[in-house]
C-alpha positions in Angstrom: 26.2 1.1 46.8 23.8 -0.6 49.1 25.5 -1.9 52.6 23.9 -4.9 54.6 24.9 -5.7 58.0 23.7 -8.3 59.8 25.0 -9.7 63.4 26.8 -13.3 62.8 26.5 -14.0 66.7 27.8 -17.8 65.5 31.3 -16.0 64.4 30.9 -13.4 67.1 31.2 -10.5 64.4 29.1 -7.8 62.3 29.9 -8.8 58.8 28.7 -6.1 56.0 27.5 -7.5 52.3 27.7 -6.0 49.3 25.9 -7.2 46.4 26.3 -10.6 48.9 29.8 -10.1 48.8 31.5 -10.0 52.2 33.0 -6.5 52.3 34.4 -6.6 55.8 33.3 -7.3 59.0 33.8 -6.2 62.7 34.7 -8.8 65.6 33.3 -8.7 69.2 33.6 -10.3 72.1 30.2 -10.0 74.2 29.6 -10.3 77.8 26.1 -9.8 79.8 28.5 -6.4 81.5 30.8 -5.4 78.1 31.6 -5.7 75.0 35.0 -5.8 73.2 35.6 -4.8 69.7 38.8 -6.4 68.9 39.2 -5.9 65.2 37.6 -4.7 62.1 38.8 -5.5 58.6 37.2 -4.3 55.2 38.6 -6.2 51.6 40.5 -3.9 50.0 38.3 -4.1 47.1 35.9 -2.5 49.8 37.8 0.2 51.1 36.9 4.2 51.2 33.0 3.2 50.4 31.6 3.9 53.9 32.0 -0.3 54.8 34.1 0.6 58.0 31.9 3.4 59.2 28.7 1.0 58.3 30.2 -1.6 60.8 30.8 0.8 63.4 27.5 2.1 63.5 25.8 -1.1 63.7 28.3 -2.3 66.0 27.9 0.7 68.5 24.5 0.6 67.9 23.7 -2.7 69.0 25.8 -2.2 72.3 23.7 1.3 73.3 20.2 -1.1 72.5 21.7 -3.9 74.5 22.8 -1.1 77.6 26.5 -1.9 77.0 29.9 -0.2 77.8 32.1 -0.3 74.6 35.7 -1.7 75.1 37.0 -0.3 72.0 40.8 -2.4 71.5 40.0 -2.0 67.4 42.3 1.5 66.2 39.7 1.7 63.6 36.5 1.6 66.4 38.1 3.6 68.9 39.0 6.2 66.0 35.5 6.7 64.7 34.2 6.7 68.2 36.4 9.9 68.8 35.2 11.4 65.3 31.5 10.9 66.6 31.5 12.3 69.9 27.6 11.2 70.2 28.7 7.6 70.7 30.9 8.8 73.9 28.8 7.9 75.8 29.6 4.3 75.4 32.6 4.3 75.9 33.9 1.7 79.1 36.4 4.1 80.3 34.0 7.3 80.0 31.3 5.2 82.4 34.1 3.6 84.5 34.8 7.3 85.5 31.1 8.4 86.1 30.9 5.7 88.6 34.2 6.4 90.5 
């Protein structure tokens, strides 16, 4: 099963395609200092194929290219930020501490 995501910077989200279905997608909220992922939701009809973890990736991904801390409110975000320890790095409250 082949995964697209593409940034939908109109609906402020990531949204993944399968087959040009939407199989989920993964909101943000973007500043020019942060940004916020608030919520990610796969179609059930979706779920356990990798869509949630193919959102995160492309999610976190576009933050480290951009140079932004990652305000991870999501459970699901903040969860497979924890499992992948090389996307610590990202985290806001990880590089509010290294400049205390």
């Amino acid at each position: 099963m082949e995964i697209e995501i593409r940034d939908a910077e109109v609906e402020q989200r990531f949204e993944a395609r399968v087959s040009g279905k939407l199989a989920g997608f993964a909101e943000y909220l973007r500043s020019a200092d942060l940004v916020v992922y608030p919520h990610t939701v796969v179609e059930p009809a979706f779920e356990g194929r990798g869509v949630g973890s193919a959102l995160a990736r492309a999610a976190l991904d576009d933050a480290r290219d951009r140079g932004l801390p990652v305000l991870a409110v999501c459970p699901f975000i903040r969860a497979w930020m924890v499992r992948h320890p090389e996307y610590a790095d990202l985290a806001y409250e990880n590089r509010s501490r290294v400049s205390d």
